[in-house]
Each structure stands twice: as structure tokens, then as C-alpha cells.
Residue, then its C-alpha position, 0 to 999 in steps of 0.5 A: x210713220x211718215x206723218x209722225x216724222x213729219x210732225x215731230x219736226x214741225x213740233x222741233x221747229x216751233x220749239x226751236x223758235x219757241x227757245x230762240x225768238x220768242x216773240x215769234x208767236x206775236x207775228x200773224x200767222x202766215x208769218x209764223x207759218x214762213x218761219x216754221x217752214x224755214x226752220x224746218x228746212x235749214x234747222x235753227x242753227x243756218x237759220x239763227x244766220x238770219x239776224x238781219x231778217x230776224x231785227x227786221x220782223x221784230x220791228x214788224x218791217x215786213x218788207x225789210x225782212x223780205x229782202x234779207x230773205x231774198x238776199x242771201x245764199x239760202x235763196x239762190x240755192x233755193x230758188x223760187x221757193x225763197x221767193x214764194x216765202x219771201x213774198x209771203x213775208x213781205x205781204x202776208x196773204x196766203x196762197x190760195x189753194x187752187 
């Protein structure tokens, strides 16, 4: 049941995406993976806030799009985590997997 859960709101946030910012499919895929994971976690409509963030990655300004990830009221709530996902914008390499 948990996985089920787990993946039908994975399944919701990519539809979301899908509905909203179609071009996101364009992006590498660690940037798609950033997007689906913050979707999942704020729901599209706190995420749809991220216009800034959004304009940047359209224009494939990963750097850009990093710091209004950084710069928001979602990262210092969060915490290290925004700034995991934010660097994994920025750079696009994965976490390696130790």
C-alpha cells in the first residue's frame, strides 16, 4: 500500500508538471527529478509561486534558477535539503549513492 501511495503521488506531480510547465520534460533528468521531488513535497499550487525559478529554467539558467530556489521562504524552512536540491539544479550531477 505504501509503495502504491508513494507512486501515485510521484504519478500526480509529474501530471501536474505535465499540465502546468510542459517544457519540463525538456530538462536532463536530474532536473526533472529536482522538479518532481519539489512538487511532490509543496504541491504545484506553493510550487506554481516559483515563477522566478520557473523563467530561469526555461531559459536553461541553471544557476539562476538555483539561487531563487535558495532565496525563498521554502529553503529556510527547509533547510539543508533546499540546498541539496538547489545545487543539484545548479550543477546537475547526482548524488552519488554511497
Amino acid at each position: 500500500e505504501r509503495n502504491l501511495l508513494l507512486n501515485g503521488r510521484i504519478s500526480d506531480a509529474m501530471i501536474d508538471l505535465d499540465r502546468n510547465i510542459p517544457w519540463w520534460t525538456e530538462l536532463d533528468e536530474v532536473r526533472r527529478q529536482v522538479l518532481v521531488e519539489l512538487c511532490y513535497n509543496m504541491g504545484w499550487p506553493k510550487l506554481s509561486r516559483f515563477s522566478k525559478m520557473f523563467a530561469a529554467l526555461h531559459r536553461r539558467d541553471y544557476q539562476v534558477a538555483a539561487i531563487e530556489m535558495r532565496d525563498s521562504i521554502w529553503a529556510r524552512q527547509v533547510g539543508q535539503r533546499a540546498h541539496t536540491l538547489a545545487d543539484l539544479m545548479q550543477n546537475g550531477d547526482p548524488i552519488p549513492i554511497a
